[in-house]
Backbone as JSON, one array per atom type, in Angstrom:
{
  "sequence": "XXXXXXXXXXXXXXXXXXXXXXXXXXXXXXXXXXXXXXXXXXXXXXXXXXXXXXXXXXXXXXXXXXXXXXXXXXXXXXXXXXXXXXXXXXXXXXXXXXXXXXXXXXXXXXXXXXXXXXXXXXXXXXXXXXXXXXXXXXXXXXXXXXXXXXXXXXXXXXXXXXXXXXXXXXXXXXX",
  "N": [[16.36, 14.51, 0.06], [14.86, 14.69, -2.8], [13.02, 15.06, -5.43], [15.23, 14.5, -8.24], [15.12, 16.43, -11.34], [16.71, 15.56, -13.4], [16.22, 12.83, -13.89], [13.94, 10.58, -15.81], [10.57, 10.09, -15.19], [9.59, 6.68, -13.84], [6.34, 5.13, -14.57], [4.76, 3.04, -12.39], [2.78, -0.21, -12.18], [0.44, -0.8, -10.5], [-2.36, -2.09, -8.27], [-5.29, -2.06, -6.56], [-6.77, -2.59, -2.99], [-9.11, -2.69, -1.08], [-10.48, -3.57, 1.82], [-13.34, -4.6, 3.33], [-16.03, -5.11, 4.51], [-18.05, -3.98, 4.59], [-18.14, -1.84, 2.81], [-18.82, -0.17, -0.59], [-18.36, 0.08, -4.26], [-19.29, 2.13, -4.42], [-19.58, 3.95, -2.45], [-16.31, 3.92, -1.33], [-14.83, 5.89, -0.25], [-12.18, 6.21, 0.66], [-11.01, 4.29, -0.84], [-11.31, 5.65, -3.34], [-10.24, 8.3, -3.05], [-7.25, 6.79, -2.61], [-6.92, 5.97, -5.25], [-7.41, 7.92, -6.79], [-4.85, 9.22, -6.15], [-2.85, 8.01, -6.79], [-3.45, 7.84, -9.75], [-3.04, 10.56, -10.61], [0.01, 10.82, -10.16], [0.71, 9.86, -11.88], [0.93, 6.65, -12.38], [-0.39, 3.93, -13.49], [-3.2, 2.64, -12.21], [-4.42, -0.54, -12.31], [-5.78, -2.36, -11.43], [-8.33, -3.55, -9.49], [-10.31, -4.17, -6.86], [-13.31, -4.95, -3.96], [-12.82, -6.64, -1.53], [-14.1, -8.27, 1.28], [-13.28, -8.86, 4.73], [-11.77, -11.57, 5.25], [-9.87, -13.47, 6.08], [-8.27, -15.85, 4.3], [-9.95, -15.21, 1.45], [-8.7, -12.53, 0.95], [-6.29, -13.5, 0.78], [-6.16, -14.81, -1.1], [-7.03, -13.24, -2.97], [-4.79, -10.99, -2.88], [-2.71, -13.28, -3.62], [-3.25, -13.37, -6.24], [-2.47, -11.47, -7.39], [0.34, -11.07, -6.75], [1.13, -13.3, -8.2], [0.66, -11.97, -10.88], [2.44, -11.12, -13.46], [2.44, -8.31, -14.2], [1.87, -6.64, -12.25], [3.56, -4.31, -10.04], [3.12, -3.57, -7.73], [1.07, -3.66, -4.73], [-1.98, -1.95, -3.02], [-3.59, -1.54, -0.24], [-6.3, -0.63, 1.6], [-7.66, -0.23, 4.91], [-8.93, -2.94, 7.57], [-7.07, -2.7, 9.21], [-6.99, -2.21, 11.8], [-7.65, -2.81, 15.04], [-9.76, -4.47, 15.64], [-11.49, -7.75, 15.83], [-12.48, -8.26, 13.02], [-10.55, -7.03, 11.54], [-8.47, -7.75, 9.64], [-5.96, -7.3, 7.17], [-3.28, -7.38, 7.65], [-2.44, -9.99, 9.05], [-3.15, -11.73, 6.64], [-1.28, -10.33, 4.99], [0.68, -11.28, 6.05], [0.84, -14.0, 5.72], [1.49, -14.08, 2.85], [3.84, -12.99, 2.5], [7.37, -12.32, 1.78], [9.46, -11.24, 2.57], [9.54, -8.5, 5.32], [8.82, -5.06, 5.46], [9.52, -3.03, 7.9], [9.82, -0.59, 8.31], [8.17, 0.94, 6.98], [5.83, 0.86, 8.55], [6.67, 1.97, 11.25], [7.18, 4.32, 10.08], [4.48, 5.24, 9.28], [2.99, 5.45, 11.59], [4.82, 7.54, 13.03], [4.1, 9.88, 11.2], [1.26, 9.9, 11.53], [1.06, 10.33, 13.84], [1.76, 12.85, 14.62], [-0.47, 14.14, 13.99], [-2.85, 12.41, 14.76], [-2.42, 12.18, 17.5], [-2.02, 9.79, 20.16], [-3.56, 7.69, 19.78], [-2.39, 6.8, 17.32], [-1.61, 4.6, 17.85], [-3.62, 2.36, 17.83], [-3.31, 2.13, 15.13], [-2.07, -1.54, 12.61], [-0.82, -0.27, 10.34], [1.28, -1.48, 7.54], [3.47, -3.13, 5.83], [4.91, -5.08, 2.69], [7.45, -6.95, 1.21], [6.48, -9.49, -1.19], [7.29, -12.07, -3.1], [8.69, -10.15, -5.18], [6.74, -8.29, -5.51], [5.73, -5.39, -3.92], [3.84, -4.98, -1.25], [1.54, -2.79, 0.57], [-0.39, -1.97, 3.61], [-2.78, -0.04, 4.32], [-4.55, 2.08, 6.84], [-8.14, 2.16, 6.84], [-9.41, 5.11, 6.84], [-10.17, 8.07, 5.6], [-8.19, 10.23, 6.05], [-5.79, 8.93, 6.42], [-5.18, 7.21, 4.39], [-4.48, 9.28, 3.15], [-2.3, 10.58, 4.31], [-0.74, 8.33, 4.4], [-0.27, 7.66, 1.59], [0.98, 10.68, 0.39], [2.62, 11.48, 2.55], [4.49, 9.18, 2.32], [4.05, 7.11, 0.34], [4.49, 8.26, -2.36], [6.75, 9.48, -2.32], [8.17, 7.39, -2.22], [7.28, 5.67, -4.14], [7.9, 7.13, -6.28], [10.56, 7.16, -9.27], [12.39, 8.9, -9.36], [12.47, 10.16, -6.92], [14.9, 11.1, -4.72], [17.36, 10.03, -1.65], [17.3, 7.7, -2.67], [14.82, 4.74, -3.26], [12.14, 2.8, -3.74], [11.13, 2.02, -6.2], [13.59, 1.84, -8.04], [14.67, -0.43, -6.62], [13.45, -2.61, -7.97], [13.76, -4.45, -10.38], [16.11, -5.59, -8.68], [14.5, -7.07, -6.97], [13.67, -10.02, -6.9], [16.16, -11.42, -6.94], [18.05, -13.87, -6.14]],
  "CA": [[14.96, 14.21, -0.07], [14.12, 15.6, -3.07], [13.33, 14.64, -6.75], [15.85, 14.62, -9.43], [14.64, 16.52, -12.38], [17.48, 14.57, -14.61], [15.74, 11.7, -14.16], [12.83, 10.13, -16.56], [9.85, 9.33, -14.24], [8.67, 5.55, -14.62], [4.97, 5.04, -13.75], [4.56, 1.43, -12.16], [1.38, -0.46, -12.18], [-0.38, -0.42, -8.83], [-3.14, -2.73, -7.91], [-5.77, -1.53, -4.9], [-7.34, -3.64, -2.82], [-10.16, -2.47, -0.21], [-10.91, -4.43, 2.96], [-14.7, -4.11, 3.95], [-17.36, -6.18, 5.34], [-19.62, -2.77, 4.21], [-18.09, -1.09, 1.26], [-19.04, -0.53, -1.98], [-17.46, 0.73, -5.26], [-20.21, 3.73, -4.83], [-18.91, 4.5, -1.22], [-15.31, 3.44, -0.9], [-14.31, 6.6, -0.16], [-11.24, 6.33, 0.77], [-10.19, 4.0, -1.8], [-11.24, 6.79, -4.22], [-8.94, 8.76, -2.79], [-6.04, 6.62, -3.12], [-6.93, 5.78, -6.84], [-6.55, 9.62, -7.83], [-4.23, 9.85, -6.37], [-2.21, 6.9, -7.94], [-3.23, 8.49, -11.35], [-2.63, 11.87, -10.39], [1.17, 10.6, -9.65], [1.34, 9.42, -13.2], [0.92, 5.46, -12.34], [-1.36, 3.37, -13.96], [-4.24, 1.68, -11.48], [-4.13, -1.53, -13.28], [-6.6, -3.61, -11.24], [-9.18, -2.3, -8.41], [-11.36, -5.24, -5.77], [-13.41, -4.91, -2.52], [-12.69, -7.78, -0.88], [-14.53, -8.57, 2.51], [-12.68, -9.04, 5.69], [-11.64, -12.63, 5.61], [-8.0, -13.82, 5.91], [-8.45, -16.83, 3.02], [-10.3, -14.14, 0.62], [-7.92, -11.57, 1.04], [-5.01, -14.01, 0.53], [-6.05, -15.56, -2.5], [-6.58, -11.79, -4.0], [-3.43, -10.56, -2.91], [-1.9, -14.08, -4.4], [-3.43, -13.63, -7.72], [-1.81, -10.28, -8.44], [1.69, -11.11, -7.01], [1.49, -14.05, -9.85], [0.37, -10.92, -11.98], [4.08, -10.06, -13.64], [2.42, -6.84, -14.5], [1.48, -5.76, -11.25], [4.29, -3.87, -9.19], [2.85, -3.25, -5.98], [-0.44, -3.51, -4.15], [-2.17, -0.59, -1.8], [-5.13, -1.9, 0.29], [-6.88, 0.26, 2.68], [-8.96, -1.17, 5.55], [-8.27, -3.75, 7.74], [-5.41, -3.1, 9.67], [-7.08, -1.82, 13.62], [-7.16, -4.11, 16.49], [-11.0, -5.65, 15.79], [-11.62, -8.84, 15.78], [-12.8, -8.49, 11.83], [-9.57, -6.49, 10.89], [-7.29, -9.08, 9.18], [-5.16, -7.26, 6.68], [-1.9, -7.94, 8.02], [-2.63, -11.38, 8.91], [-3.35, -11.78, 5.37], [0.45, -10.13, 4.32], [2.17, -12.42, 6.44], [0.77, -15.55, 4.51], [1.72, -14.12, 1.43], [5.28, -12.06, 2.4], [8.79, -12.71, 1.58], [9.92, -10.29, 3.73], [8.94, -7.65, 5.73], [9.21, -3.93, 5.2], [8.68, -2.7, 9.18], [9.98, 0.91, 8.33], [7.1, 1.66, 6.33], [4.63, 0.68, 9.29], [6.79, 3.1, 11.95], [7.25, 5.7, 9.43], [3.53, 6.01, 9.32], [2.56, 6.06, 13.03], [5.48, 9.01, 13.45], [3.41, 10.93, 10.36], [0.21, 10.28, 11.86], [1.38, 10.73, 15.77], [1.65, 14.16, 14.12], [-2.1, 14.99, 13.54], [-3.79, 12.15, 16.0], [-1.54, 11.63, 18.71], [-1.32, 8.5, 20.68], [-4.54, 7.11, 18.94], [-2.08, 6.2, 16.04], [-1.12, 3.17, 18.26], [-4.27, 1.3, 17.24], [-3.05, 1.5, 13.45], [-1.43, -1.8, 12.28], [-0.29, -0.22, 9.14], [2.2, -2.16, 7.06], [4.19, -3.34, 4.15], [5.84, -6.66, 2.64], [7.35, -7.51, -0.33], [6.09, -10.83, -1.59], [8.01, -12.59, -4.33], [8.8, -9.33, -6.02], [5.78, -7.13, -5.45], [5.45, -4.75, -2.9], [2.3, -4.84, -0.8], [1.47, -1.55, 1.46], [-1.89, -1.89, 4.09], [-2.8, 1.39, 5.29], [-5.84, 2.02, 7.55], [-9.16, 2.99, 5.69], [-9.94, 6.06, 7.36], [-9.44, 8.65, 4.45], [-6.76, 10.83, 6.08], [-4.86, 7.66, 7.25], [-5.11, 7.15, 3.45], [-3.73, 10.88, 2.27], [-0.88, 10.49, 5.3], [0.2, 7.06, 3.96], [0.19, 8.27, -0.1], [1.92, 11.56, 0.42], [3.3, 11.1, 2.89], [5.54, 8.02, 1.76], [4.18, 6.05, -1.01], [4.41, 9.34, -3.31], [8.02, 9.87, -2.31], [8.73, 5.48, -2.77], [7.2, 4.65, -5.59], [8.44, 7.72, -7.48], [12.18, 6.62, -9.53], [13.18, 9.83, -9.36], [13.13, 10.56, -5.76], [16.57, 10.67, -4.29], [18.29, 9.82, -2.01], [16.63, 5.96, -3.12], [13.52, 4.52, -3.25], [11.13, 1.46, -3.81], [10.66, 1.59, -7.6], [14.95, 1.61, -8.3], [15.03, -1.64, -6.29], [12.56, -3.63, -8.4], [14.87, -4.97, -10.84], [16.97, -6.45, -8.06], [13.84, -7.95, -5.94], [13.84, -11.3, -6.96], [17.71, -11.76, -6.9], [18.5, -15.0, -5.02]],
  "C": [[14.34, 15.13, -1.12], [13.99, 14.98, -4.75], [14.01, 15.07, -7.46], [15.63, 14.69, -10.87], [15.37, 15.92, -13.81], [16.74, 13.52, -15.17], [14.02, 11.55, -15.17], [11.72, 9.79, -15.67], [9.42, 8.45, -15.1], [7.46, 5.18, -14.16], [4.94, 3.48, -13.47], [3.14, 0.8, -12.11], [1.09, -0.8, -11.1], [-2.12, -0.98, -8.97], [-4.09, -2.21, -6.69], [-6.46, -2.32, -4.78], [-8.08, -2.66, -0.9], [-10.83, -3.79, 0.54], [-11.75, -4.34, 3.54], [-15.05, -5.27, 4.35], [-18.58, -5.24, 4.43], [-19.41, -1.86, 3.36], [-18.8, -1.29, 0.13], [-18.33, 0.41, -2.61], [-18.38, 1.87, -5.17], [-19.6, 4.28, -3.08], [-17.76, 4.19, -0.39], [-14.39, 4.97, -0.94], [-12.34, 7.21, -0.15], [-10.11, 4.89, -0.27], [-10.49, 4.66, -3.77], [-10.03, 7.6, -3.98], [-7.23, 8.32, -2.94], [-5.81, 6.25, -4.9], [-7.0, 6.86, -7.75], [-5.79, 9.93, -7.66], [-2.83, 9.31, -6.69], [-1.84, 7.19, -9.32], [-2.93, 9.22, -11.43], [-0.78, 12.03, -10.82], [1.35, 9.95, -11.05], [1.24, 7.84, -13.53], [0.16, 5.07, -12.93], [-1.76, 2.28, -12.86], [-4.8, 0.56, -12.24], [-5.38, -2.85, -12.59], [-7.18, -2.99, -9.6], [-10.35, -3.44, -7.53], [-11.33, -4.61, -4.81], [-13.13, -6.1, -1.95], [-13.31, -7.75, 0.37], [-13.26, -9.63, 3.39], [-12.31, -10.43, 6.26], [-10.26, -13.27, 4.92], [-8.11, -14.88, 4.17], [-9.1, -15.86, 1.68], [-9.31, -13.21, -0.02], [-6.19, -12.19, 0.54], [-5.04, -14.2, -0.86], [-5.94, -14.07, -3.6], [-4.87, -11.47, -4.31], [-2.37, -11.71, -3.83], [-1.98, -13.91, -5.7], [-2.89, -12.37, -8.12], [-0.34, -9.99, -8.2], [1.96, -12.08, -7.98], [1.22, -13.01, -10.84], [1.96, -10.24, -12.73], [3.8, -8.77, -14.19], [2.27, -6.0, -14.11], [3.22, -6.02, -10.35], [4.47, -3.9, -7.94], [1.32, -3.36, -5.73], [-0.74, -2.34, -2.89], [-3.19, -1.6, -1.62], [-5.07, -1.1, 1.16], [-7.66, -1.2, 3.39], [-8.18, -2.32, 5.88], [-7.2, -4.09, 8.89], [-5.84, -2.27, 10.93], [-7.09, -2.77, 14.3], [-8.97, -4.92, 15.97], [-10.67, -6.74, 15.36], [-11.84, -9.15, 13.75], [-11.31, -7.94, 11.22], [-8.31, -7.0, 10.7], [-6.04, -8.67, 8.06], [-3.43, -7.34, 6.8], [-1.53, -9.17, 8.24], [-2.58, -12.26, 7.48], [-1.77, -11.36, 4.66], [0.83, -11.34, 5.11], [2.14, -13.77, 6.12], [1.4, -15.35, 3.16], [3.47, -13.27, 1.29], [6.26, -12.95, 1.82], [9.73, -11.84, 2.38], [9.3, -9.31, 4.39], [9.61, -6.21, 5.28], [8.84, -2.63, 7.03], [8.79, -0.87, 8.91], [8.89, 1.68, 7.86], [5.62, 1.63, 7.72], [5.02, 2.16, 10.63], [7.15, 4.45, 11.3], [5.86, 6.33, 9.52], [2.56, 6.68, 10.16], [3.71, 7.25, 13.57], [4.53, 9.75, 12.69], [2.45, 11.06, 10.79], [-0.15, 10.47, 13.64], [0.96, 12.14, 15.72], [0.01, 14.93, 14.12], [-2.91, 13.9, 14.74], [-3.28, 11.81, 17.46], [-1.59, 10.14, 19.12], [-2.21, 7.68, 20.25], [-3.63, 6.36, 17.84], [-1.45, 4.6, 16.6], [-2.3, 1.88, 17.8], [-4.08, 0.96, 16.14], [-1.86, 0.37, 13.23], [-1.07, -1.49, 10.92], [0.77, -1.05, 8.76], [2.55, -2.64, 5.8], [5.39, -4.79, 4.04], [6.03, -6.23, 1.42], [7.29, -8.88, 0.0], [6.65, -11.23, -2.94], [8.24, -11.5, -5.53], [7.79, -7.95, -5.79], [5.58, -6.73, -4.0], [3.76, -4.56, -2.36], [2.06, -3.67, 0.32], [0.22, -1.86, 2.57], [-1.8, -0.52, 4.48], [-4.03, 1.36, 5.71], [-6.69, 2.42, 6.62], [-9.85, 4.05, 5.81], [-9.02, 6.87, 5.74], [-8.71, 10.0, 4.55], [-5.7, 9.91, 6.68], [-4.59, 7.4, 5.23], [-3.7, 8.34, 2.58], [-2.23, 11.04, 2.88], [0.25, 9.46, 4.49], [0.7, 7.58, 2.6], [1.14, 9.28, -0.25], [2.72, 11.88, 1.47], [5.02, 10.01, 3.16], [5.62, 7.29, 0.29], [4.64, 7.23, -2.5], [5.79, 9.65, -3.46], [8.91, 8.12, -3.3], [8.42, 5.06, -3.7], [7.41, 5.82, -7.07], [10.12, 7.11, -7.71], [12.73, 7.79, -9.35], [13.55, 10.9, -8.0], [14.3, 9.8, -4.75], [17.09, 10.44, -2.33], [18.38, 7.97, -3.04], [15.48, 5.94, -2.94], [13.07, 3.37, -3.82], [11.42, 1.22, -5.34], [12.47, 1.73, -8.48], [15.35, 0.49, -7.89], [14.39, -2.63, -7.38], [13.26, -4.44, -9.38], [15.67, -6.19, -9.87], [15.82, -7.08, -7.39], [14.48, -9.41, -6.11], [15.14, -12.11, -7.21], [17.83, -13.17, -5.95], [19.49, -14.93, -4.49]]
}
């Protein structure tokens, strides 16, 4: 578990997508947070929507940037607790090709860690969809900092070993 300074890092392009009803781009706090720290990590944030909390909305976004062949992966915050309004997962599984479940219990062990049994309301989660990786993570903005450095910081770097997300991409769409 550790990066390989041999290696070249490749920055991938990374899409975010915020799941409100009551956001705005002046108080999306926590999708500030993941968009520095996207750039921070060397990536280029290539495309940035709030979207409001409605499965058909949220699909058609997410569809228009896995047709995007320039977008890599998608992050959305928000979305993903038990209410009745909180549809982001509902929303991946219209648009998956597979599932990625490890990334959802990797992040309730990391955040068991700091809120205890509370982390059972988070459906966090992750698909790839015809090539592009899609992540949800809750929109609380240490559910945010858990998910990023926690995992996505390790997965979507190429140069962390022993494997990782952004060495597969090449092979996704293999039949």
């Amino acid at each position: 578990m550790a990066v390989d300074p041999s290696v070249t890092f490749t920055p991938i392009n990374i899409a975010l997508l915020s799941a409100s009803d009551t956001r705005t781009a002046d108080d999306d706090t926590s999708g500030n947070i993941l968009a520095a720290r996207i750039e921070s990590a060397g990536h280029a944030l290539v495309a940035r929507k709030i979207v409001r909390e409605d499965v058909e909305m949220l699909v058609r976004q997410l569809q228009a940037w896995i047709d995007d062949p320039h977008i890599d992966a998608v992050v959305c915050t928000g979305g993903t607790g038990l209410t009745g309004r909180d549809l982001t997962p509902e929303a991946l599984n219209q648009v998956k090709t597979k599932d990625i479940p490890g990334f959802g219990e990797l992040f309730r062990w990391l955040s068991y860690k700091k809120i205890g049994t509370s982390t059972i309301q988070s459906r966090a989660y992750a698909v790839l969809a015809e090539g592009t990786y899609i992540f949800a993570l809750p929109g609380s903005n240490g559910a945010v900092k858990d998910g990023w450095d926690g995992i996505l910081a390790e997965q979507l770097d190429n140069r962390h070993k022993p494997c990782n997300f952004v060495e597969l991409m090449p092979r996704l769409r293999e039949k």
